[in-house]
N, C-alpha and C positions, 0 to 999 in steps of 0.2 A: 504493500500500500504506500511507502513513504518515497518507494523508485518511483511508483508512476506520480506520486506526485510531487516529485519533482520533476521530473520529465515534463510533465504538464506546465510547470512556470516554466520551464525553460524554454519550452516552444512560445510560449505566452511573451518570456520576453525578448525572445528574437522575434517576433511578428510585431513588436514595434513599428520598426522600418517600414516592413510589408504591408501594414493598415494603414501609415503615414503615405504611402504612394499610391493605395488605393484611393485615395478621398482626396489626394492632389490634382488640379486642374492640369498639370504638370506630368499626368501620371507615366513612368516607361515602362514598356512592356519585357519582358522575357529577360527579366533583371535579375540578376544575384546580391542576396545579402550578407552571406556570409561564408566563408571560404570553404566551411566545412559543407555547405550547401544543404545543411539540415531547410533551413524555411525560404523559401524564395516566391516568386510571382511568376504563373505561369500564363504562356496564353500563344494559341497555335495563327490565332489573325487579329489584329486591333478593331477590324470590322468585316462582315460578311454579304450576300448579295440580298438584296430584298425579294425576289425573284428567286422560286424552285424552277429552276432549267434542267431537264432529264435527257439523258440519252437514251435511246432503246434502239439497241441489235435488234435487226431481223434477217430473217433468212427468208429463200424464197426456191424451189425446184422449177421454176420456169426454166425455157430456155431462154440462149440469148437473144435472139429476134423478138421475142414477148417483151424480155426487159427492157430491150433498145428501145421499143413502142410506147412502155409504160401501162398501156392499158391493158386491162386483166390481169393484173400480177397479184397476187396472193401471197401478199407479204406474215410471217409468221414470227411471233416476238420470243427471246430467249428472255427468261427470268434471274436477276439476278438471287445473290444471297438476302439480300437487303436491302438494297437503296428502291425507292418507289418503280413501279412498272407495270404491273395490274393492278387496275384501279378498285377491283374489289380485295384486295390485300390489305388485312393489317398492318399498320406500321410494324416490324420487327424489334423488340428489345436488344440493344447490341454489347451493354455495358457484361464486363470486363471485356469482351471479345472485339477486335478493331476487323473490320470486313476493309483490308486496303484496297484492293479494287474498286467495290464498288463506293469507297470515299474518293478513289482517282478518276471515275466515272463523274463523280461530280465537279470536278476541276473541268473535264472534260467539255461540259455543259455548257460553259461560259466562253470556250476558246476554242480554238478551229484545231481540224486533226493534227493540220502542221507544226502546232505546240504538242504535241500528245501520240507521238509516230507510234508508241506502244499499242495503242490503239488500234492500229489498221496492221499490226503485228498478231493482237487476241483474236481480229477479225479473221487472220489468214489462218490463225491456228482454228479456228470455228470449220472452218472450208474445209479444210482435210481431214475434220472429225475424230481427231486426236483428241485423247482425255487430257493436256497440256491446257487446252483449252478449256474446251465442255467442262470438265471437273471442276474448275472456278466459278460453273452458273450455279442456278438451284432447280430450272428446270432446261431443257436443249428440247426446241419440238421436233427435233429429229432423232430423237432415239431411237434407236433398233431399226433405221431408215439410211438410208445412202444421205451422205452430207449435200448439203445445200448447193444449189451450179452460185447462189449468187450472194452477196451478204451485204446489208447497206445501214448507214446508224440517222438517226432519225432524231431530231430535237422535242419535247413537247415543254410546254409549261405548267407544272403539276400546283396545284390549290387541293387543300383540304374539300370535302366533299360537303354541302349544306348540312345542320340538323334538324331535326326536327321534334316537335313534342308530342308525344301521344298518352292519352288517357289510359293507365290499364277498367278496364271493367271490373276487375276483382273485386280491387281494393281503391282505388280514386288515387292512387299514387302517379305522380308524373311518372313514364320512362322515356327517356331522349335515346332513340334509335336512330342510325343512319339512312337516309333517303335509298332502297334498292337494296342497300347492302354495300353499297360503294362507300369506299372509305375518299378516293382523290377524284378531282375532275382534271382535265387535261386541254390541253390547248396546242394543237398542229404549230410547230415554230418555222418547219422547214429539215431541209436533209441536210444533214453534215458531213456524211461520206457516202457518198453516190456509190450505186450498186459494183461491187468488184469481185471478179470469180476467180478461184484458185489458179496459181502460175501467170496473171496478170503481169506481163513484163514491167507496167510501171507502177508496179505493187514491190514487185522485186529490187527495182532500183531504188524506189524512195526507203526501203525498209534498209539495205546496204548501203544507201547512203547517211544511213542514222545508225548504221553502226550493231543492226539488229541480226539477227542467225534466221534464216530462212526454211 
């Protein structure tokens, strides 16, 4: 009892500093206070985007003449571990567990492939149906199926989905359900990586020239 509490002023008063830079107009971020690095101020962005911008892989078995057309293609979505993409999907709990990918999916959202070559690197590993790839989604709708002729990523703008109140009859108690069952609503932003089929020679070159294994 008398370790932890000491232990306890001691953190109490090295976060001196740390409560003094938090309430400072002043305040720096991802600062050190003390050399043993026992209590410091952490913080991985000073500010974030106001806007959910999503990427969504999809694949598609057309061929290429369909694709080149655009029209009738039957584009099919991969799921990730976690970050939003069915929009009847609960948000997933992630705490202790970091899903990197799909946090570098999110990076990806706000910036074009050509910051994020890794990208059309996942996509080419998708192509050839390698578990390098697939193994990082949570779901592949081509499982147990010949891999996809074509793969292309897609922007949406993701919002939480309406709620709504409803009466139970039971008992007159509110319950707040979700409108369908949908948890997000989405918003078409546009394509971010235009359809590309395996052995793409300028698939090849831009991944070699980023210094990626093919």
């Amino acid at each position: 009892a008398l370790g932890c509490s000491c232990l306890a002023l001691l953190i109490a008063y090295l976060s001196i500093p740390v409560v003094a830079n938090l309430l400072s107009p002043q305040q720096a971020m991802n600062t050190s206070f003390d050399r043993l690095r026992l209590v410091n101020t952490y913080g991985a962005f000073g500010s974030v985007t106001r806007e959910r911008m999503e990427v969504v892989i999809q694949g598609t078995n057309a061929s290429s003449a369909v694709v080149g057309s655009g029209d009738g293609v039957t584009w099919r979505e991969y799921e990730f571990q976690c970050k939003p993409g069915n929009v009847d999907r609960m948000p997933c709990l992630i705490s202790p567990f970091h899903f990197r990918l799909d946090w570098l999916m999110w990076f990806a959202g706000f910036q074009s492939y050509q910051s994020n070559p890794w990208l059309i690197h996942l996509m080419e590993k998708i192509l050839t149906g390698k578990p390098e790839g697939t193994a990082l989604l949570a779901e592949d709708p081509f499982q147990g199926q010949d891999p996809p002729t074509f793969v292309r990523a897609v922007r949406y703008r993701y919002t939480f989905a309406p709620r709504r109140a409803a009466v139970k009859a039971t008992n007159g108690r509110n319950d707040i359900s979700r409108d369908r069952g949908r948890w997000w609503e989405r918003e078409f932003k546009g394509v971010l990586v235009p359809p590309i089929g395996h052995g793409d020679s300028s698939v090849r070159m831009f991944l070699q020239h980023n210094g990626l294994a093919i």
